[in-house]
N, C-alpha and C positions, 0 to 999 in steps of 0.2 A: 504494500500500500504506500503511497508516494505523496509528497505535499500537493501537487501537482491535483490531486482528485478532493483537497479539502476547498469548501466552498468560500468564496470569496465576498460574497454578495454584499453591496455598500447599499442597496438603495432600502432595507429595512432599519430602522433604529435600533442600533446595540446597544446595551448597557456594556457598561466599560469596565474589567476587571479590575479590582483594587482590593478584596478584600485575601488575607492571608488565613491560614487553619485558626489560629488561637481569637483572630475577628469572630470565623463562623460559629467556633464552639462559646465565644460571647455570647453571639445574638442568640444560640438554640437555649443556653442556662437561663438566659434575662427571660425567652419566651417562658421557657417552665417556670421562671422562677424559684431558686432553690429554700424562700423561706417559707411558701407556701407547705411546704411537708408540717409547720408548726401551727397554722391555721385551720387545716384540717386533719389536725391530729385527733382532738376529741372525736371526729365525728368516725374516723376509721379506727378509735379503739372502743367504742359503744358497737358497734357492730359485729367488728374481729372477739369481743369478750374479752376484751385488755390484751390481745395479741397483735397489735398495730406491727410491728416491725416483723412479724414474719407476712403478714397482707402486704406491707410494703415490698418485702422481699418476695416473693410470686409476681407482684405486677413488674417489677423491675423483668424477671425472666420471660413475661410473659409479653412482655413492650421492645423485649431486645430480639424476638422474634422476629416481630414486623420491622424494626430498624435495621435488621440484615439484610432483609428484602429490600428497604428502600435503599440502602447503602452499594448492594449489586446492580440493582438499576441507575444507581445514580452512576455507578462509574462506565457502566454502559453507555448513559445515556447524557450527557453530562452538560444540559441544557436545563434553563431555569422552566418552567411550570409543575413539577411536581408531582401529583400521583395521575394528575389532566393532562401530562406529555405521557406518562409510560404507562397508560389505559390506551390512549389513542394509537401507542405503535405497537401494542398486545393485543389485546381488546377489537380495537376497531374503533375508527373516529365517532361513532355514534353512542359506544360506551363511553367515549373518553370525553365525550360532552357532558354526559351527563356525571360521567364522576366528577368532572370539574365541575360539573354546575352543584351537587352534591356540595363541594368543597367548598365553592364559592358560599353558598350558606354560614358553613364555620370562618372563611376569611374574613366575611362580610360581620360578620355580628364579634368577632373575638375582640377586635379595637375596643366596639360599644362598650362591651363586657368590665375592658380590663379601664375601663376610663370609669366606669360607672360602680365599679367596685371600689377603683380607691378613692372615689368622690362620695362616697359612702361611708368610707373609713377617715376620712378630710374633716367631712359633717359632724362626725361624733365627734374628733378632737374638736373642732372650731365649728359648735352650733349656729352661730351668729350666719356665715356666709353658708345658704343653703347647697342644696346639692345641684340642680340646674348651674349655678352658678361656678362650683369646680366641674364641673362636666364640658362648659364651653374653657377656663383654663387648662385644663388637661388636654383635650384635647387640641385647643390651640397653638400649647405650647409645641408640642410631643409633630402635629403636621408641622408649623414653620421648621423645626430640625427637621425633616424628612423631605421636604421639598427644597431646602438647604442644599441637600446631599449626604452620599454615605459617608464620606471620610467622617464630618464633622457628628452622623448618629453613629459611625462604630467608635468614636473617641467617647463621648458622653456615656455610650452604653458599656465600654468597658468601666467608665469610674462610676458608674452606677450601681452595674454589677460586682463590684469589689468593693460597694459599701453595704449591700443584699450581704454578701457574702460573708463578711465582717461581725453585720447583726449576726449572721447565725449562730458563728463560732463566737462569740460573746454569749448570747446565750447559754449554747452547747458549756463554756466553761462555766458559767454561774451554775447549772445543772450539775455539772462534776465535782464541784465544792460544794455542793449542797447535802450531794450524795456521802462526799468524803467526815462530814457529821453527820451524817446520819445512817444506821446501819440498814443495809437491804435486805428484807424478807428473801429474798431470790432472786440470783439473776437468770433461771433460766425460766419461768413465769410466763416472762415478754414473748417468748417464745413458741408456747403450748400450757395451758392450764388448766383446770379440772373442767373450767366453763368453755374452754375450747372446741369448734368443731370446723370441721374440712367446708361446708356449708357457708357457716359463716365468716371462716377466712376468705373464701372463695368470693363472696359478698362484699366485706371489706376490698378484697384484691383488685373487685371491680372499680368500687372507687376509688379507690388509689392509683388506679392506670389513667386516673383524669388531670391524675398529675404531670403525666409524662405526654399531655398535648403540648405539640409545638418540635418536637424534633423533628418534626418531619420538615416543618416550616422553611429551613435553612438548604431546603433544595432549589426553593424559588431564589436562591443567592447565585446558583451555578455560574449563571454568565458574568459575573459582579466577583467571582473568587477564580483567583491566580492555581492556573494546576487545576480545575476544577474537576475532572476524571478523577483526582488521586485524594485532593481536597477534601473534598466532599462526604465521601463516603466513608473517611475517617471521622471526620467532623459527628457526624451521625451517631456511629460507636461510640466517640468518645463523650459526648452529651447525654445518653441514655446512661449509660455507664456511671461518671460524675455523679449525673443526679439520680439516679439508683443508689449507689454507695451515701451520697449527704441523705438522704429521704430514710435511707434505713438505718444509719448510725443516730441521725439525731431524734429517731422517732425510739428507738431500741432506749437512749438515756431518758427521755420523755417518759417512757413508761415504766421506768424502775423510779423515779422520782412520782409519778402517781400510778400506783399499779392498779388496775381492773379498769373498771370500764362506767363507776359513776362518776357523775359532773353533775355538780348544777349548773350550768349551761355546757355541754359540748360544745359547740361554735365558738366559746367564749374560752375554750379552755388554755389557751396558749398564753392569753394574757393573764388569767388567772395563776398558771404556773411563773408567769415573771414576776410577779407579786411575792408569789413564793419563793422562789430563789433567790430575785435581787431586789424586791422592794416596790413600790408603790412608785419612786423616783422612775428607779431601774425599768418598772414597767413601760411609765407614761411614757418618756423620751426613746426606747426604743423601737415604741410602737408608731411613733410618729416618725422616727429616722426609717422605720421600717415600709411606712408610706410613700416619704420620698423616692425612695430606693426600688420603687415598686414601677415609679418612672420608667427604668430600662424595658420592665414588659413591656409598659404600653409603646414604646418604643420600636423594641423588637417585632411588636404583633401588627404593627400599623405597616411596619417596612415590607416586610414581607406578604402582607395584604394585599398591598400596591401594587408588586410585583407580579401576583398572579393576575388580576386585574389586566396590567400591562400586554401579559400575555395571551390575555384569551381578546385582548383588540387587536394585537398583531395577527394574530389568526383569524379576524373577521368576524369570531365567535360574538364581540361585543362591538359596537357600534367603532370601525377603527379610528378614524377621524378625531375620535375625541379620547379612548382609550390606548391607542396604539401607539401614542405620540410619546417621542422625552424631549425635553428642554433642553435647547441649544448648547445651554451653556452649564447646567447645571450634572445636564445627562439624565437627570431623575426621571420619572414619569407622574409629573406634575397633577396629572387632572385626576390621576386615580390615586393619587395620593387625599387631593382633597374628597373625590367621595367618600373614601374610608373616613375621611376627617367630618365628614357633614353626617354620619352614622352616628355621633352623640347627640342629633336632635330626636332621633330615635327613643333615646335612650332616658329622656328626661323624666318620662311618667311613666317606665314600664318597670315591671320587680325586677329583680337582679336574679329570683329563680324561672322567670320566665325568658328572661332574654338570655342565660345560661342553655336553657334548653333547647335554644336555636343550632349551638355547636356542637354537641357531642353526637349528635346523627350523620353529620358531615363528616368528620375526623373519624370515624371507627366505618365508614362508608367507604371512607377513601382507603384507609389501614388494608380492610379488607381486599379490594379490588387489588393492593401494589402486590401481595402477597399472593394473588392469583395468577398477576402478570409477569411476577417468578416462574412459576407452572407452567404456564405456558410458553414463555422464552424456553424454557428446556426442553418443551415438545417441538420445538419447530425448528430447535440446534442441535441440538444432543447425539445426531448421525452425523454431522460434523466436526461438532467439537467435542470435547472428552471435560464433560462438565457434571459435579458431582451430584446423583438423587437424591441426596440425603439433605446436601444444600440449597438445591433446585427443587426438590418436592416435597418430602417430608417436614423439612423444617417452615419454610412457607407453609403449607397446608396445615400444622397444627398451630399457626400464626395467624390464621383465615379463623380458623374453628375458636381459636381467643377473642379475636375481635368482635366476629359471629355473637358469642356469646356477651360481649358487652353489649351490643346491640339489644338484646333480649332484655338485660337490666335497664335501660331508659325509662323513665316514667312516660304515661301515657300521651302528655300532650307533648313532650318530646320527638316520640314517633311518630305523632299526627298530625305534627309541623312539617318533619323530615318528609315523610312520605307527600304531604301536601306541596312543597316545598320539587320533591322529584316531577310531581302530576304538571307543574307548571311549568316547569326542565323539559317536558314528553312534547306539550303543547307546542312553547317558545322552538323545538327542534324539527318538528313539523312543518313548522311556518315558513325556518329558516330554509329548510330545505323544500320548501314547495311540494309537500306531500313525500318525504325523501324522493323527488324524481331529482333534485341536485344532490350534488357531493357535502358534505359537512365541511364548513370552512376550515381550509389548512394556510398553514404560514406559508409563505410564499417566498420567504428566506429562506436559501437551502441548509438549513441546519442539519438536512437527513445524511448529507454528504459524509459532514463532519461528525454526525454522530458513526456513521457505518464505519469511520478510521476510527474514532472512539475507541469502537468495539473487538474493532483487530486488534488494535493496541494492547488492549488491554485483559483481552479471552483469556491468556493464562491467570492472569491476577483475578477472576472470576469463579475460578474453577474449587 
């Protein structure tokens, strides 16, 4: 395969590579955010029966399933749109509509989400300015950086994310001298105890894997990261990974410092334990450092947003004119930037468990389909190339059957958002294609070129 055969093509808008490995595994940590594991710690040890860190521990295994999948397609594939590019070259452009439109659902609402959570948490420290009113700050601020540019959101979101980070491990140590006076009933508790069952770990695990939304996010980076074949799919592992290891070491001290599974408030319990450990001071000022810092989400989830967005105008999928464009000078893609950023007027009067349940149908929709489009990349190369079953189908396929199974767990109006949400995907796909008698819009950049050398490149490193 020869340079000579990778595409050249100048007349689509490229994003411009700048970002390096420890950028991407930023923006995927900021997405997950790794203090989140202390916010919804009460609610996954009332479930698990005071076994929060081994629920933690199963969702982390059962999240780095689907992340191997996305990780071999990403280096196959190694263009930015995400689980809506590797449906469309598996699948079929008609699947890979609708898993992007699917997805577009979770991209579309996770901004709203994460502006309108910490403007919630803004509200209680500072009742006086309502929550409308950090909902247009936050969001304001969090577009002008992103319409900026990346350089300037991966510098802010790495010192963002390394004061997330900071709280934790302050925390985590005020927990260790808490413990180191006080003696523990048992360390192995956390683990399996008499109230224990496979059920309700299982239960717990499910939500726990809601923690691990957003590693998928850092695929829409591809074209924007140096290396991105090699990048990427490291990037991947080593975010799942990371926040698998912080989620389950600080959830494991969490629960020898309150062992079982009462609270008067679950929700509430993370603050309740900083009170405990370091104090009423200790609590207030970390909870509110802890808001700031909460910034790089919404940061990372708005970037990434944009970018599928971008992509599904460069393919025609979305009106291109107005989504398919970047900025002269800036390179960004400006207008899909601000409609993620106009999603907080959404967001003004709706619950935080309602507009929650707009993403987790999309994200474990998409999970599912990548880890199908593993399976089938095997069946349509596997007489060519000497690529492994056990990586190519079994592991995928009980990665499908995980996801599968979250899916199942969604509350009901969840589902009947999603599902409503697809019906109008079926409609919109229809139209586009004039009863399917046209083809489903495809890029018109030859990106296929250079993913096919991709793929040579890279077949042994796959295997």
């Amino acid at each position: 395969m020869t340079e000579s055969r990778v595409a050249t093509a100048t007349d689509e808008p490229q994003l411009t590579p700048r970002l390096t490995l420890p950028s991407v595994v930023a923006f995927g940590l900021s997405y997950m955010a790794p203090s989140l594991v202390m916010i919804i710690f009460g609610v996954i040890a009332v479930v698990s029966a005071g076994t929060a860190p081994t629920a933690f521990l199963v969702a982390t295994g059962a999240m780095l399933l689907t992340a191997l999948s996305y990780a071999r397609l990403a280096r196959i594939y190694p263009v930015s749109g995400s689980a809506y590019f590797y449906a469309r070259r598996n699948l079929g452009s008609a699947a890979g509509f609708l898993v992007g439109w699917a997805i577009l659902l979770d991209y579309l609402f996770l901004p709203m989400v994460a502006w309108l959570a910490q403007s919630i948490l803004l509200n209680a420290q500072f009742p006086a300015v309502p929550i409308w009113l950090w909902m247009l700050i936050n969001a304001g601020l969090t577009t002008a950086i992103n319409v900026i540019g990346i350089a300037l959101a991966d510098r802010l979101n790495r010192l963002l994310l390394a004061v997330s980070t900071f709280l934790v491990l302050l925390f985590f140590a005020y927990c260790i001298k808490f413990l180191a006076g006080n003696p523990v009933a048992s360390y192995g508790e956390p683990f399996w105890n008499s109230n224990s069952t496979v059920a309700g770990i299982s239960a717990a695990a499910a939500i726990a894997a809601y923690s691990f939304l957003g590693f998928d996010a850092v695929t829409t980076l591809a074209e924007e990261t140096k290396d991105a074949a090699r990048n990427i799919p490291r990037a991947i592992i080593w975010i799942v990974s990371i926040g698998g290891v912080i989620f389950f070491v600080v959830a494991y001290v969490m629960q020898l410092v309150h062992p079982g599974d009462i609270f008067d408030d679950a929700q509430a319990a993370s603050y309740a334990m900083s009170v405990q450990v370091g104090g009423q001071f200790f609590a207030d000022w970390t909870n509110l450092a802890g808001i700031i810092a909460g910034s790089a989400s919404c940061l990372a989830v708005q970037l990434s947003s944009s970018r599928l967005l971008f992509i599904m105008g460069r393919d025609g999928v979305l009106p291109r004119r107005l989504f398919g464009k970047l900025n002269g000078r800036t390179r960004t893609p400006v207008f899909c930037v601000l409609v993620t950023g106009g999603m907080c007027f959404l967001g003004m009067n709706m619950p935080l468990e309602t507009a929650t349940g707009f993403i987790n149908f999309g994200a474990f929709t998409a999970f599912t389909a990548v880890n199908l489009c593993v399976i089938v990349y095997y069946l349509r190369n596997y007489a060519t190339r000497q690529l492994s079953a056990v990586r190519f189908v079994v592991m995928p396929l009980v990665g499908a059957a995980v996801t599968l199974y979250m899916i199942t767990q969604l509350s009901e109006h969840a589902l009947i958002s999603g599902i409503s949400w697809l019906a109008i995907g079926i409609v919109y796909l229809v139209w586009l294609t004039r009863g399917f008698r046209r083809p489903t819009p495809e890029m018109s950049f030859t990106h296929e070129q250079a993913v096919i050398v991709a793929a040579g490149q890279s077949s042994e490193a796959v295997k």
